[in-house]
N, C-alpha and C positions, 0 to 999 in steps of 0.2 A: 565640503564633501568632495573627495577624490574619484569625480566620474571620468573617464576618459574619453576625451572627444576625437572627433578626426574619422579614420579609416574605422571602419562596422568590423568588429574582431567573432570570426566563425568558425566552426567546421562540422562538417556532416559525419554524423558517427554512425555506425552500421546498424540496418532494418532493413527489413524483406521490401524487396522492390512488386510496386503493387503487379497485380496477375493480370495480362492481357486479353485472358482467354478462362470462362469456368471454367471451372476443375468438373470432372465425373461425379458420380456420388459415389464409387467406390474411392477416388482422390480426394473428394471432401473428407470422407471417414477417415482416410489416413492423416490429411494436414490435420485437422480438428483434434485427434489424439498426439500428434507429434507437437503440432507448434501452431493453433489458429489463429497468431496475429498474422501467419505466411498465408491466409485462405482470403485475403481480402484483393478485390479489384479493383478499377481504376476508378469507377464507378462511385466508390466507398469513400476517394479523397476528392472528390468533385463533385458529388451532388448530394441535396438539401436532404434527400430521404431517398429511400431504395425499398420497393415495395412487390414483396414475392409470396404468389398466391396460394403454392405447393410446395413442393417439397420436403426432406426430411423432416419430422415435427410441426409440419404444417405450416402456415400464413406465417409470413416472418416481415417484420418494417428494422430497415435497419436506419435510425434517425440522427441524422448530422445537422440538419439546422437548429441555433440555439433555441428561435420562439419554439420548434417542435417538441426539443426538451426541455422548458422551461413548462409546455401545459404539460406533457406527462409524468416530469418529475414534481412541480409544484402545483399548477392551475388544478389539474385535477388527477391528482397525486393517488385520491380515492379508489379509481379506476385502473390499478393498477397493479396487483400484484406480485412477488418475486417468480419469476421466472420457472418452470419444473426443470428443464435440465441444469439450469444453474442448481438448484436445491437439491438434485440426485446430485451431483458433487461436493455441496456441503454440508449439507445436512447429517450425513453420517460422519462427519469429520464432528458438526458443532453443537448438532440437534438444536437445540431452542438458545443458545447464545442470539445474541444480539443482531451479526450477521445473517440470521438464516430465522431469528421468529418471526412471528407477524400477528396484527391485529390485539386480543390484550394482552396477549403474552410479551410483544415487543415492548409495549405502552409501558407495562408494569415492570420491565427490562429498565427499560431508556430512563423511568422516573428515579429508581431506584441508583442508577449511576450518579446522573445529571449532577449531584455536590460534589463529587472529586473531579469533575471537568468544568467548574466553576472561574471566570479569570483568576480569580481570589488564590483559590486551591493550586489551580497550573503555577502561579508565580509561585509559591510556595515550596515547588520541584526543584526550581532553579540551581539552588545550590548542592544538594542531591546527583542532579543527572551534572554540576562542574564536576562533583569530586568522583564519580562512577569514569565521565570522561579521563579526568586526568591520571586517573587509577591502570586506567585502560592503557593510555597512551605511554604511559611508564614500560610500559612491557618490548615496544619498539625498541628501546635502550639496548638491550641485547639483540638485536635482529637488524642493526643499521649495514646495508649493504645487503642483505639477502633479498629474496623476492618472497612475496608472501601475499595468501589470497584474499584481497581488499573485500571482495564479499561476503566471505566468509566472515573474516574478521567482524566488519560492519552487524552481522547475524550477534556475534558474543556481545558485542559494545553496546545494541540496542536493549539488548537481554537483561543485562546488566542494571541498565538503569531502569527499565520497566520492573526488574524485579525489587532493587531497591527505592523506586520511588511510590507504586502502587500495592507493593508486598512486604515492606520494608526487610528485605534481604530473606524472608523467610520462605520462598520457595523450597519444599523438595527437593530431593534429585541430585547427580551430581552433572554440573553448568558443561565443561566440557564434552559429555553427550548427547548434550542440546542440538546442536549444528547438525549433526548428522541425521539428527533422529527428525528434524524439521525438514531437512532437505531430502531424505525418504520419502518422507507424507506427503510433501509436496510433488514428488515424481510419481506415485503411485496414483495416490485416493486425490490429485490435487490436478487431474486429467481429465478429459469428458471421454466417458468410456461408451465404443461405438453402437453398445447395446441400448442407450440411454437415447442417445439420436436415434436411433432405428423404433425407437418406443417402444421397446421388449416387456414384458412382464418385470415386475420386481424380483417375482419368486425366482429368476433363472440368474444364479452366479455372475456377479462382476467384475472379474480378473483383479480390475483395479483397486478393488476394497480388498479382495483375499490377499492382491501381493500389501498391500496398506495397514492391516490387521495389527503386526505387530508392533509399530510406529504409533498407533493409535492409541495401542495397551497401555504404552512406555505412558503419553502423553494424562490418558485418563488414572493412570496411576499415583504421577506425580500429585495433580490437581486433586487425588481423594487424598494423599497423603497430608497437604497443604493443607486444606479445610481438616483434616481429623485435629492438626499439631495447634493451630488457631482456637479452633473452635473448642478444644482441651482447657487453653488457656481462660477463654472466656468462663468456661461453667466456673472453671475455680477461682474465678474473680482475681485473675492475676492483670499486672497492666499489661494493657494492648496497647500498641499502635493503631489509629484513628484513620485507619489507610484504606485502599478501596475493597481488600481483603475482610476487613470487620466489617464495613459498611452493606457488606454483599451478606454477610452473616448474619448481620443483623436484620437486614429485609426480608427475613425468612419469616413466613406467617402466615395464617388465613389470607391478609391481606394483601400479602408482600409475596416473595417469590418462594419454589419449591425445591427443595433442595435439590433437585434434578437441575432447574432453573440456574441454580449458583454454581452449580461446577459445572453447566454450561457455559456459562458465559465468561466465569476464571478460564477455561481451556481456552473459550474465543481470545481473551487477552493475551493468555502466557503463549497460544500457540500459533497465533496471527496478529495480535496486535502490533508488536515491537518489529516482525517482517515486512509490512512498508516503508516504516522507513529504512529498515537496514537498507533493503533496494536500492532507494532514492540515494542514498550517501553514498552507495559504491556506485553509481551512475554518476552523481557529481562530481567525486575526486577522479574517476575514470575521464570524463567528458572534462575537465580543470588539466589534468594533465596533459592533452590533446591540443590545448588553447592556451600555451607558458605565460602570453602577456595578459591575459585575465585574470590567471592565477596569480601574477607580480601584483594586480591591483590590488585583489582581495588580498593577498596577506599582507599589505602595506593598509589597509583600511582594519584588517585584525589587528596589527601588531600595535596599531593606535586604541584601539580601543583596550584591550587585556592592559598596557602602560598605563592608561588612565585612572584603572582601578573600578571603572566605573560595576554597579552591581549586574551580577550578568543577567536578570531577570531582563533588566533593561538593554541585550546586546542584538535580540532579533530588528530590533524599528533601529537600534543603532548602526547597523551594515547592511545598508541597502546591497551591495556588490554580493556581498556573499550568497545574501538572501536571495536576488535576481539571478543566479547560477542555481539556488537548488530549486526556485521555482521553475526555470526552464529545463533541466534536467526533472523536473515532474510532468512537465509538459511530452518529450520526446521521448518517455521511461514511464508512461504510467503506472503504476504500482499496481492500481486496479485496472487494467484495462478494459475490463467490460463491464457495463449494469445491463442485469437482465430483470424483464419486467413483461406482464403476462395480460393483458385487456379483459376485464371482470366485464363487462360491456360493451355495445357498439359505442365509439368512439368518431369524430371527425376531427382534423384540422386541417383549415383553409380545402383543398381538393382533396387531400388524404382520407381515406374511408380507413377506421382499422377497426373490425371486425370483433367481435368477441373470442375470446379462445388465440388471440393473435401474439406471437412473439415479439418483443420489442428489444431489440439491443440498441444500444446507448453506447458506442465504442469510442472512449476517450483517446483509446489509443489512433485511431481514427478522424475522430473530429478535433486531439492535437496537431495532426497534418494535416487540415483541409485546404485545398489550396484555395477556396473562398473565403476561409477564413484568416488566415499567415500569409505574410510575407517572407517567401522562400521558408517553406514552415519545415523540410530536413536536416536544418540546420541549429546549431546549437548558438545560438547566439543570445546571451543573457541580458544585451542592452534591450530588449522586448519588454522586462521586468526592473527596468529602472525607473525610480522614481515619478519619473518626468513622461514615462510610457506605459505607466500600469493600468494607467484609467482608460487607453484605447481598449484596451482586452475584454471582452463582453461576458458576465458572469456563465453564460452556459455555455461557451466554447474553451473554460477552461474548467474539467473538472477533475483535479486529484484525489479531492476527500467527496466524490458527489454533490448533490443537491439535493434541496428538498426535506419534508422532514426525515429521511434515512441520510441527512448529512456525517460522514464519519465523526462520530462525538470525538473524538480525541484528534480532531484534526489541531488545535491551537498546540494542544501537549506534543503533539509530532512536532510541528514548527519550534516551538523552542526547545527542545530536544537536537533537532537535527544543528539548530545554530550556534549552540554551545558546544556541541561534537566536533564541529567544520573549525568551530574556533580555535579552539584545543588539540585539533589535530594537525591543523594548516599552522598555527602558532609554532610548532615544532619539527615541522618535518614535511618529503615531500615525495609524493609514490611517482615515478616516474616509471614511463614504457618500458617492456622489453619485448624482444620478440614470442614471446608467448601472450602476450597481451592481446587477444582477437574473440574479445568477446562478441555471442550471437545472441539479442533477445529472444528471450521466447517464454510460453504465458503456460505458465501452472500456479495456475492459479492470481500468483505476481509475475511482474514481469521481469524476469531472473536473466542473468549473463550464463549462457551454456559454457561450460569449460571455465566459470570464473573469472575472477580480477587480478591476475597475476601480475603483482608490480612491486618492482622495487622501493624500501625502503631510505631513503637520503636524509641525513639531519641539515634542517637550513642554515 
């Protein structure tokens, strides 16, 4: 296995440098709605827990030691549920999807998934999300030497195979007005709007869902269109595909879910599931091209492995290099950066009183940099997730897909997904800088590149 030893190969790619000083509560309001990975202190990458007794929305714990979240997202997991102003943000985007039910509505969600996110099933993708990739990657062929927006990009390529592997290509819509129409929703209705923190009524107008409205239409359109064309198919007993599509159709029943329920949780899919990783893969090749002799290993440990022939279900455990790049790029890029979570009860751990009624955030984005928990944790450096260093990393200070039982169900389908993307894409070609290239995270929901991934295209 081609690890390279010697000199620790890095670099620090751009994030808000923590705050030295609160911010106001009229400068909360503002960072909170613009960008609130930039509202964090010094306080936030340095200590175990952060515990505030007022302020806007009341009692707030903000918990960066593992054992803290390891009882509130599993010990007593019970005690805890989603967040209210997390839920005024998605709950009008996802209503009773996956993301946003709870209690038996999630249960009878989650059960009803749980056989297309089987290992059995994921392997079964594999060839699927090659040929979606290489489909994809064909398109580059006319675009070599131009610049073109890697995240963007990244948003169709995800799309693509979530729609051919979980829809079998039968999505609605036409695919090219996807990108825009996601990245709308997500700049609008995909912000905590200041009336939410201020805890205003429901009944008084939220900027953010009016400008969001129509992005939402597009979206819940598509998803009745999807379900009518399907579910057509089924009454008249013609062949289906056995996809998550039918499977979701079929758990409709006294027992099973309500149709409300299914084109809930189709939009949670078509309209968030395949956006993490798009994320995550324009943050890797962005953070690969920044680091040239990283990127020489990984496409010498790809170029080995696609020669081999070997089957690509089998290519994630096969490239540790590659795979150690987009784990750390999910580390410094969280996708989700924040779990929010709400105390049904008084609660204690170790000297922590948290109170019932009490806000809990869980900032991965946060407890990926802590500096008790990393070494130089600003830095991109993917030997962290080598082989040989993966089992120092303590399961709750690293968390892309969560913890607990609300662990992301398709965190395995994401990983192999993003591996055979990275394969296929790096097998071929190579985005390199230009001066437009200065992307700014910032959190709507994901954690997005403001201004995009703009980088040239190169054939290797």
């Amino acid at each position: 296995m081609d690890i390279p030893a010697g000199k620790v190969l890095s670099f620090r790619p751009p994030a808000p440098s923590p705050r030295q000083t609160p911010p106001s509560t009229l400068q909360m309001m503002r960072i909170v709605y613009r960008n609130p990975l930039e509202l964090w202190g010094e306080p936030s990458y340095n200590e175990p827990w952060i515990s505030i007794s007022g302020g806007l929305g009341g009692p707030l714990v903000i918990a960066n030691d593992p054992g803290l979240i390891r009882h509130m997202l599993v010990d007593n997991a019970k005690n805890y549920r989603m967040a209210r102003v997390r839920q005024k943000i998605l709950r009008p985007i996802l209503r009773d999807g996956l993301l946003t039910a709870e209690g038996e509505i999630w249960r009878r969600s989650r059960r009803a998934m749980a056989p297309v996110f089987t290992p059995r099933h994921i392997a079964g993708f594999a060839e699927p999300m090659l040929r979606e990739a290489e489909k994809f990657a064909r398109r580059y062929e006319e675009k070599i030497g131009e610049v073109v927006d890697v995240s963007r990009d990244m948003t169709m390529l995800t799309f693509d195979i979530l729609a051919e592997t979980l829809f079998s290509g039968e999505i609605a819509g036409n695919p090219d007005d996807f990108s825009a129409q996601v990245d709308r929703l997500f700049e609008t209705m995909g912000r905590v709007d200041p009336l939410d923190l201020l805890g205003a009524p429901d009944w008084i107008p939220r900027i953010t869902r009016i400008l969001g409205r129509k992005s939402l239409a597009y979206f819940r359109s598509i998803v009745a269109e999807t379900m009518r064309m399907r579910q057509e198919k089924l009454e008249r007993g013609a062949d289906v595909p056995e996809d998550f599509l039918t499977l979701l159709l079929r758990a409709q029943g006294p027992e099973g879910l309500t149709r409300g329920e299914v084109e809930d949780n189709i939009i949670t899919f078509i309209g968030a599931g395949h956006e993490t990783t798009a994320r995550a893969l324009g943050w890797t090749i962005y953070c690969l091209a920044n680091l040239p002799a990283e990127r020489e290993h990984i496409e010498r440990e790809i170029d080995g492995i696609i020669a081999s022939g070997l089957d690509p279900v089998q290519w994630p455990d096969a490239m540790p290099l590659t795979r150690a790049s987009f784990e750390e790029a999910l580390r410094l890029y969280p996708p989700a950066p924040s779990i929010n979570r709400e105390a049904i009860e008084d609660d204690r751990y170790r000297d922590l009183e948290i109170r019932r009624g009490t806000q809990v955030l869980v900032m991965p984005w946060t407890v990926h940099r802590h500096r008790k928990l990393w070494d130089d944790p600003e830095a991109f450096r993917p030997s962290r997730f080598y082989p040989e260093n993966r089992d120092k990393i303590g399961r709750f200070q690293y968390l892309p897909f969560g913890a607990g039982p609300r662990v992301c169900i398709g965190a395995s389908f994401a990983m192999q997904e993003a591996m055979i993307a990275l394969a296929v894409l790096l097998s071929r070609y190579r985005f390199e800088l230009v001066p437009e290239t200065r992307p700014w995270p910032v959190q709507k929901l994901t954690t997005q590149p403001e201004g995009g991934l703009p980088m040239r295209v190169t054939r290797r």
